[in-house]
C-alpha positions in Angstrom: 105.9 66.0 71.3 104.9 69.4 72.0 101.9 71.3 72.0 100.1 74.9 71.6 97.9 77.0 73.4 96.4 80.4 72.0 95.2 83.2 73.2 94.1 87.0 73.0 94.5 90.4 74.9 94.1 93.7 74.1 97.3 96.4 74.1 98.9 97.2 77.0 98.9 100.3 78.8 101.7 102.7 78.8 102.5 105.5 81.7 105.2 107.3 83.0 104.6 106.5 86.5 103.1 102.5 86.7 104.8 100.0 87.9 106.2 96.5 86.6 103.8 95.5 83.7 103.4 91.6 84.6 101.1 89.8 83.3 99.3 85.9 83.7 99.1 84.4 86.8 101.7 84.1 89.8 103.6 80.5 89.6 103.1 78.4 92.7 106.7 77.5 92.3 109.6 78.9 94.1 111.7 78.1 90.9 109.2 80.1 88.9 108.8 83.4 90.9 112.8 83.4 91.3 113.0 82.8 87.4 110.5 85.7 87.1 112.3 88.1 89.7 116.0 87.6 87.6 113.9 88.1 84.5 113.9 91.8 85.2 117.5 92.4 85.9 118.1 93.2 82.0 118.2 96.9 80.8 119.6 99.4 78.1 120.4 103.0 78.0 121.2 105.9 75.3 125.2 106.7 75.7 124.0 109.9 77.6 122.2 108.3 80.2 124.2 104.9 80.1 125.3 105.3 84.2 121.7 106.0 85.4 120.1 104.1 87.7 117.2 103.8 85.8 118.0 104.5 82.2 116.2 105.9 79.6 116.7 104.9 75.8 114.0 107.5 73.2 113.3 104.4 70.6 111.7 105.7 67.0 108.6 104.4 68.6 108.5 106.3 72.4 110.9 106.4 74.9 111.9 103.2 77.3 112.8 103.2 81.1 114.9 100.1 81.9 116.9 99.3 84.8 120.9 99.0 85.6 122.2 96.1 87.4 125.7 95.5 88.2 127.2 97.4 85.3 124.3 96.2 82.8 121.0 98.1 81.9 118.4 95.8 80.7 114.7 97.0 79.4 112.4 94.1 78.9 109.2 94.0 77.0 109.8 96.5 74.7 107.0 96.4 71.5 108.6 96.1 68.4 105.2 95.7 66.3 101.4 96.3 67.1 99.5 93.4 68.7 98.7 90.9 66.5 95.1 90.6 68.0 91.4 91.0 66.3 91.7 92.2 62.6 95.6 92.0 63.1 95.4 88.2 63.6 97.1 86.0 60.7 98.4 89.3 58.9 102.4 90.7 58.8 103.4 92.3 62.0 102.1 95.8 61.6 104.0 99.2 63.4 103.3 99.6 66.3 101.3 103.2 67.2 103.7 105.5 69.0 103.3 106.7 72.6 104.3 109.6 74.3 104.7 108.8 77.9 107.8 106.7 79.4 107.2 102.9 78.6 108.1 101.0 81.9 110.7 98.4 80.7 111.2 96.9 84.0 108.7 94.1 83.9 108.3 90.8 82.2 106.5 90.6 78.7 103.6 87.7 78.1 105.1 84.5 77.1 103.4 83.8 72.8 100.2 81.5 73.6 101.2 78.2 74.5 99.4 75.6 76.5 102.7 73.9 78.2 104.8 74.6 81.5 108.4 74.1 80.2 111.8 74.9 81.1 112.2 77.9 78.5 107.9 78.5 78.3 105.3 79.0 80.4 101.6 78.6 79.6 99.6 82.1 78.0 96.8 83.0 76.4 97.8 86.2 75.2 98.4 87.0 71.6 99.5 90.8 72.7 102.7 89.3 72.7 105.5 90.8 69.7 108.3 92.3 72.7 111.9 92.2 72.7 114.4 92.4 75.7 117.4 94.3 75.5 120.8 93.6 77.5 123.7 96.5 77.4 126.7 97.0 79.0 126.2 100.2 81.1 129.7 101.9 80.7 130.9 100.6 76.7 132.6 103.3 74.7 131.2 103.2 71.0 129.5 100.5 69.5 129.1 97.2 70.7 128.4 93.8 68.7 124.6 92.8 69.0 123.3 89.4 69.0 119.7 88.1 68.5 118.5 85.7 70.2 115.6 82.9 68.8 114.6 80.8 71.3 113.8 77.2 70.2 111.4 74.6 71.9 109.1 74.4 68.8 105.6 75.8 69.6 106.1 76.8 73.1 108.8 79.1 74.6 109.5 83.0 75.4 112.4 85.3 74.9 112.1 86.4 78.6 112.8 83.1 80.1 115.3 83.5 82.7 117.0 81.2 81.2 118.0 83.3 78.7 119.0 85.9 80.3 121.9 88.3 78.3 123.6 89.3 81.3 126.7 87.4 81.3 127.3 88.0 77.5 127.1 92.0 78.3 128.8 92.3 81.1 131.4 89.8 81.1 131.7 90.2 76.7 130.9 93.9 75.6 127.8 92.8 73.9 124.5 93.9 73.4 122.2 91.3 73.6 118.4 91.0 72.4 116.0 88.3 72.8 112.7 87.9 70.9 109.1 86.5 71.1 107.2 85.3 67.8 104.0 83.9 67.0 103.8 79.7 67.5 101.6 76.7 66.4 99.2 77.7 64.6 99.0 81.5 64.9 102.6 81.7 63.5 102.0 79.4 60.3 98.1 79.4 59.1 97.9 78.8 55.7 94.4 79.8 54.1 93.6 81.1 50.9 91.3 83.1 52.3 94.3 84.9 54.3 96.1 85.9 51.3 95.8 89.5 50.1 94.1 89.8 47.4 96.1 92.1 45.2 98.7 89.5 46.0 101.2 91.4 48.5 101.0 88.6 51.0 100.5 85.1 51.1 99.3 83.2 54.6 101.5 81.4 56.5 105.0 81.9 57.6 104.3 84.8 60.3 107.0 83.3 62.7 109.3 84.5 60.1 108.1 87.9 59.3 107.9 88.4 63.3 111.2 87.8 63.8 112.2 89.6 60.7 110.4 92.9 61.9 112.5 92.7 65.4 115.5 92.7 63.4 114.7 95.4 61.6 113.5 97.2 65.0 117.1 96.5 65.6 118.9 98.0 63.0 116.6 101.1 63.9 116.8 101.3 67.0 119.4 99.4 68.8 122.4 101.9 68.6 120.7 103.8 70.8 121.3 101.0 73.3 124.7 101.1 72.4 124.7 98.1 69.9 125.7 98.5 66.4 123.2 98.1 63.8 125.7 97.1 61.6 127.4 94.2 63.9 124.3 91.9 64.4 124.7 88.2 64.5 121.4 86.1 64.7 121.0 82.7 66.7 119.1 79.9 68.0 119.0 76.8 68.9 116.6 74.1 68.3 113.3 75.6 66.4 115.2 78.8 66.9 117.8 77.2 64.7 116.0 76.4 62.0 114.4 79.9 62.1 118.4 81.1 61.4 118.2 78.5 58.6 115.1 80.1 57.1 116.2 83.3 57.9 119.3 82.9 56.0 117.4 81.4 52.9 114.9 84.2 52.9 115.7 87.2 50.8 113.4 89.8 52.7 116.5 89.2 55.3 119.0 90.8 53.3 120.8 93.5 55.0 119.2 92.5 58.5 122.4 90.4 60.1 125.9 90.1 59.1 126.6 86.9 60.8 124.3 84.0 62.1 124.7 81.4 64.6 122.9 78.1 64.5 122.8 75.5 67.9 121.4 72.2 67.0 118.9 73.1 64.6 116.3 71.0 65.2 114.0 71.0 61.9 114.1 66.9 61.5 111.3 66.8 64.5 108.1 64.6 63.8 105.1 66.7 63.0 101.6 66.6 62.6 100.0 66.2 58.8 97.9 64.7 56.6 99.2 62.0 54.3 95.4 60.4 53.8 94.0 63.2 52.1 92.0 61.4 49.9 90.5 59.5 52.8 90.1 62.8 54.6 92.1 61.2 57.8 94.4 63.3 59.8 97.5 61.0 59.7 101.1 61.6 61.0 103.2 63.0 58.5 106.6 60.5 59.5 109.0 62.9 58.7 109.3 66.7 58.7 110.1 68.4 55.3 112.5 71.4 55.5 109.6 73.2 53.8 106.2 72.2 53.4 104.4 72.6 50.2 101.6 75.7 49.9 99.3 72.7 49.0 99.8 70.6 51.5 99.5 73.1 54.3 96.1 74.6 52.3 94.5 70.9 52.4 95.8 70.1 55.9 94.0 73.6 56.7 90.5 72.6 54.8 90.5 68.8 56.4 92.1 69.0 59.8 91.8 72.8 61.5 89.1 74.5 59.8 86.5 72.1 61.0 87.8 72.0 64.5 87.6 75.8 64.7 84.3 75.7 63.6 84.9 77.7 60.2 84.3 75.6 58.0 81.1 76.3 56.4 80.7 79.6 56.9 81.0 82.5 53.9 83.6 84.7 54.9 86.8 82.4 56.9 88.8 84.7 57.0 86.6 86.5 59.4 85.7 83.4 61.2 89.1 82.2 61.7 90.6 86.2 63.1 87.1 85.8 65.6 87.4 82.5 66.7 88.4 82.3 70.8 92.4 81.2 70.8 90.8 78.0 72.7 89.5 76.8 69.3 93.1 77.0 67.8 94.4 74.1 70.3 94.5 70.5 69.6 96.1 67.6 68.1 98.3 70.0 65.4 101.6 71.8 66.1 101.7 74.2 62.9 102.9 74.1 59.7 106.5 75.7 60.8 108.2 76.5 57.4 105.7 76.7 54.2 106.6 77.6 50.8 105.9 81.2 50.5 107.0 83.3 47.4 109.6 86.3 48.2 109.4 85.5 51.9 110.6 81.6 51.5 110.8 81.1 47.8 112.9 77.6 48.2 113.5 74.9 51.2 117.0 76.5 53.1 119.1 73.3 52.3 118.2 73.7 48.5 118.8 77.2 48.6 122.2 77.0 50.6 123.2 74.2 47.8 122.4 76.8 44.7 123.6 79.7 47.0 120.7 81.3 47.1 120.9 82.7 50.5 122.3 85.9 52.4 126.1 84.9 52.3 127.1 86.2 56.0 129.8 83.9 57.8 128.0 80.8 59.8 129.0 78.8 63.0 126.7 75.8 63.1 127.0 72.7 65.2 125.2 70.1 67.0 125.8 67.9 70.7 127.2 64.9 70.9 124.2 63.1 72.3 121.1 65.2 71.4 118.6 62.1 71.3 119.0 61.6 75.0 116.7 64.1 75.9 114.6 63.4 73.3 114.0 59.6 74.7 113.9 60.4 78.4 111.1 62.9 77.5 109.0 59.7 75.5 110.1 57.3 78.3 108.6 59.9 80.8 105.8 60.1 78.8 105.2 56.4 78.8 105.8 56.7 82.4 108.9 53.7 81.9 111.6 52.9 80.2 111.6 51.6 76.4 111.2 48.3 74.9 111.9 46.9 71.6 108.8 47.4 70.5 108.6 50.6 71.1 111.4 51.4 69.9 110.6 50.0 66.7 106.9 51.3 66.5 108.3 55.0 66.9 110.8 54.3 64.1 107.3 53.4 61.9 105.8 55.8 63.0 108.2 58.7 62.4 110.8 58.4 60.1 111.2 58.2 56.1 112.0 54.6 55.0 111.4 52.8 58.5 113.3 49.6 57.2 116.0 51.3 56.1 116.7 53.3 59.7 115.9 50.1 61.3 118.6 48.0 59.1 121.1 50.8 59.9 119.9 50.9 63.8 118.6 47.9 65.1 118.0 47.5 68.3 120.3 45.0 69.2 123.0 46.8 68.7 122.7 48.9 71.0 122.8 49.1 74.8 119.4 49.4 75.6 115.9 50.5 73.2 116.5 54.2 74.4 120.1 54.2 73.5 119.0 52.9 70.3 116.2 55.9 70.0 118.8 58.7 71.0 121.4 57.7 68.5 119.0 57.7 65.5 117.8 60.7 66.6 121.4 62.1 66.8 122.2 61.4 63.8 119.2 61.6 61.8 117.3 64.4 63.3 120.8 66.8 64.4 124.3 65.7 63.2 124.1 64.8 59.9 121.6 67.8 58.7 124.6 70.0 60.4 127.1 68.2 58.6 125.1 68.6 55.3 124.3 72.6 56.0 128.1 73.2 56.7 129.4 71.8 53.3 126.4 73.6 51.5 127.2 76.8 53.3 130.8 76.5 53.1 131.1 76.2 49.2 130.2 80.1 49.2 130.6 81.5 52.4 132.8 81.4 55.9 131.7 78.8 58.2 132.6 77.2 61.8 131.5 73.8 62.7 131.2 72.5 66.3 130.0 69.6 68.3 129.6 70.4 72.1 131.2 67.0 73.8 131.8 67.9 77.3 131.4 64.9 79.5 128.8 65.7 82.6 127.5 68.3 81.4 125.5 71.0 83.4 121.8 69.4 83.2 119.8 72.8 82.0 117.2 70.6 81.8 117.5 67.2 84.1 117.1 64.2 82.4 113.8 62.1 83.4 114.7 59.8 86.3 112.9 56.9 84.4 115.9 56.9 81.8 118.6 54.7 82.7 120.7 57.1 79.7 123.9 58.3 81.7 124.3 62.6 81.8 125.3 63.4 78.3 126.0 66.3 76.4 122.1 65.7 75.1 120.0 68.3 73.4 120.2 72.0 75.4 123.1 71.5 77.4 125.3 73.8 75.6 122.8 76.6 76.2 124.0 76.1 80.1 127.4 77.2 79.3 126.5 79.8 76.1 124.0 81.8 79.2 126.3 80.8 82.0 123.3 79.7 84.4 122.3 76.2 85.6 118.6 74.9 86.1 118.1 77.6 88.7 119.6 80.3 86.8 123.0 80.7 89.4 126.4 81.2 87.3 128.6 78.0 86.6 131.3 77.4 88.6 134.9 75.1 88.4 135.2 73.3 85.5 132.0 74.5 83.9 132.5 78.1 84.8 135.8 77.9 82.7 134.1 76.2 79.6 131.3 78.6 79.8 133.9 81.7 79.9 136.0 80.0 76.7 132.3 79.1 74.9 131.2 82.6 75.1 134.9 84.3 74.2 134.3 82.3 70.7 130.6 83.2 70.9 131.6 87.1 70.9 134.4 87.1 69.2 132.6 85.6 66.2 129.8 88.6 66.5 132.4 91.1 66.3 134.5 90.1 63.3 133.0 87.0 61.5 135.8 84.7 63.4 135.5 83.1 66.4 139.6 82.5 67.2 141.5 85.4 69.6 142.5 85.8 73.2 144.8 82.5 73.1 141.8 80.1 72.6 142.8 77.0 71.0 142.6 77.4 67.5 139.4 76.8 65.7 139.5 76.3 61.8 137.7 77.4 59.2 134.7 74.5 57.6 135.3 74.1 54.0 135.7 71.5 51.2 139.6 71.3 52.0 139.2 70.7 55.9 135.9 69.1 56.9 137.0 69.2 60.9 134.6 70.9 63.5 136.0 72.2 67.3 135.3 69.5 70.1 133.7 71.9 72.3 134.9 70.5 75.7 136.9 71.8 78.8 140.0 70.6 76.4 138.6 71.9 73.0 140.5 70.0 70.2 139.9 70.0 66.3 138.3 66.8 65.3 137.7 65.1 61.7 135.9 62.5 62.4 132.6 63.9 63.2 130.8 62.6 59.9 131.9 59.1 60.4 130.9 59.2 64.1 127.5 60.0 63.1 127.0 57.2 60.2 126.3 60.6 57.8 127.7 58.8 54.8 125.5 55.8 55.7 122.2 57.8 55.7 122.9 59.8 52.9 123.8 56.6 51.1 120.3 55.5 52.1 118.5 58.1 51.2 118.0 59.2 54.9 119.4 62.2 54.8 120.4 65.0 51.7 117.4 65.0 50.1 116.4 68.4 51.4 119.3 69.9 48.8 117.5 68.8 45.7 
């Protein structure tokens, strides 16, 4: 559903005096360049210089010059490790080297290579691309909660979307907010034997994770001299950037990094690309995505499928061939491996390690939307340039999911309003609900845990449905990141009904960073997950405790057919 560009650029520049530090080319859209212009409004500050105009924070690495806007300093595109470019291509984020002029923090950082316009990525080729964006409240007293933000969208997005902007959360909630890049596709997940270290320090593979683990530890170094507190750091995501919470919570080099975590709609069940006919050397589709993916299964996918299409595979030494290859050799028909089996970094898949309680036990608010397949079908149906049929309906359920009969016995078509409503509820259920179901009574059996579904009726459209869907406005996948940012599809704050939602979303939202609990503040009252009381808030403009979330989502039903729960064994 989504591809990958890649790319490579040297490092930056630094000076006391230059200007923004832009980078690709200028979007012929109006959309765009406004999205770019309210990409800089973020900056942070030291407590000393917390009122100036143009703030300066002294990070371990150099000092940063942001920007204050309406009582919030922002600095964008700070580096938290060294460009991952030439010999630093498929190894661990290294430090980056100090500098000793004033970084500019004003400007917009380059977006991880990716080859697709979206709504939260734009297209790159640069691999110079590990920055971090800081949001802080200008005139806090002490320490401030921090969050971290993982931006989802699989192999394409960038923390400095504008759709992601942290203002709201700082200004109108006292916290100080950080959002990430990471490496994607294929640059983020290699898996080569020839990549591994040879005294066995590191093994390919999984460099999405350690990215996003070095900007948290960037964070606990650095970010109470924006004001946050290194102690108070809740991570979250939604989608891909979901998952990454999942695996981030399953991984024991995390330990110590976050005390809380917050996962939107964790999107791991997505198709992906892999080879089931190995012995026929084929490149098939792999019909449903494992929570992690064997070491040998990503080594044979990398000797059949990618090494011969970057042209490395007869030569003597691939490690060097692969870190010279152009980043146009890296695109093509595969995504990435995502989440691979990788000893000490991601020893065991995250459901099986939240069922044994292996994981870092911080308190967890997970949850899901009510309707998250609509998107996904009005993005096929706008693929196929019209709307659904049986057939394809049916073909897609082949093609992608574990025990086609068996989904299509519990889904058939005909019971349904239309093919695509068909589509969207299997993917609901299959693909979002039920996985958060299942991770919130793994979780909850040793640690404190929140479960939502986002419900509101007319939702903000983030992202606008396709108008070849005949699927009514739903709350589908995204719309809850409307009210979480407080911005619509052109970035302007919510207003009436969804301004007041958005306000009560991200009052739970904070409250939760800053003491493990999202209730206070004379919300309605949102319970605690756990074998004893299996009920999740209704997050709606009325929000309402509900226990009927697993039937509502046939979770029993596709557990009892193997479907779903697997991942825990």
């Amino acid at each position: 559903m989504i591809s990958t560009v890649l790319a490579e650029m040297g490092e930056r520049k630094l000076s006391v005096t230059r200007g923004s530090h832009w980078r690709g080319a200028v979007s012929d859209s109006l959309l765009a360049m406004l999205g770019s212009a309210l990409a800089i409004w973020p900056a942070a500050a030291t407590s000393s210089e917390a009122n100036s105009e143009h703030p300066v924070v002294h990070t371990a690495a150099g000092p940063v010059q942001g920007v204050e806007h309406d009582g919030v300093n922002v600095f964008t595109a700070i580096p938290y490790a060294a460009p991952p470019v030439g010999p630093n291509r498929f190894r661990p984020p290294q430090q980056h080297t100090p500098w000793t002029g004033v970084l500019d923090a004003t400007g917009e950082s380059p977006a991880c290579p990716q080859s697709e316009r979206s709504a939260i990525g734009k297209m790159s080729a640069d691999e110079d691309c590990l920055y971090l964006n800081v949001w802080a409240p200008a005139s806090r007293v002490g320490k401030q909660p921090v969050m971290v933000w993982i931006h989802g969208s699989g192999i394409s997005g960038y923390g400095g979307s504008p759709y992601f902007s942290g203002f709201h959360l700082a200004h109108d909630n006292g916290i100080v907010f950080v959002t990430i890049n990471y490496r994607l596709g294929l640059l983020g997940s290699l898996v080569s034997t020839s990549l591994d270290a040879p005294d066995g320090t590191h093994r390919s593979g999984d460099y999405w994770l350690l990215d996003q683990q070095a900007a948290l530890r960037w964070v606990k170094i650095n970010i109470a001299r924006f004001g946050g507190d290194p102690a108070t750091v809740t991570v979250m995501g939604e989608s891909s950037g979901g998952a990454s919470v999942l695996a981030l919570l399953a991984s024991p080099r995390s330990k110590g990094l976050f005390q809380r975590a917050i996962v939107e709609s964790e999107g791991d069940a997505e198709p992906v690309v892999r080879p089931t006919g190995l012995n026929g050397g084929d490149n098939e589709q792999f019909r449903s995505a494992p929570q992690l993916l064997s070491r040998a299964d990503a080594q044979r996918y990398t000797h059949v499928v990618v090494l011969p299409a970057v042209g490395c595979a007869n030569v003597k030494d691939v490690a060097a061939c692969l870190r010279a290859a152009p980043v146009s050799a890296f695109l093509g028909p595969f995504n990435g491996y995502m989440r691979v089996e990788n000893p000490g970094l991601l020893p065991r898949d995250p459901f099986a390690a939240f069922h044994s309680g292996h994981f870092n036990r911080v308190p967890v608010l997970i949850g899901s939307n009510a309707e998250e397949g609509h998107f996904m079908s009005a993005l096929l149906e706008k693929s196929l340039g019209r709307r659904l049929n049986a057939d394809d309906y049916r073909a897609f359920v082949v093609a992608y999911w574990p025990d086609p009969a068996k989904a299509l016995e519990l889904y058939p078509v005909d019971r349904f309003s239309s093919p695509a409503a068909a589509h969207s509820r299997l993917v609901t259920d299959l693909a979002f609900a039920c996985p958060a179901d299942l991770a919130r009574r793994e979780l909850s059996a040793f640690t404190q845990v929140y479960g939502y579904e986002f419900s509101e009726s007319d939702p903000v459209q983030k992202e606008p449905l396709s108008s070849i869907t005949e699927l009514p406005n739903a709350p589908y996948h995204t719309s809850e990141e409307s009210y979480v940012f407080d911005s619509d599809e052109v970035y302007a704050p919510l207003s009436g009904r969804a301004a007041t939602l958005s306000t009560t979303i991200r009052a739970y939202w904070a409250s939760f960073a800053r003491t493990g609990d999202p209730n206070g503040e004379q919300r309605p009252t949102w319970l605690q997950f756990d074998a004893h009381n299996l009920a999740i808030l209704e997050l709606q403009s009325n929000p309402r405790m509900s226990g009927a979330f697993a039937a509502d989502h046939n979770c029993k039903g596709l557990e009892a057919a193997g479907l779903i729960g697997g991942k825990t064994k």
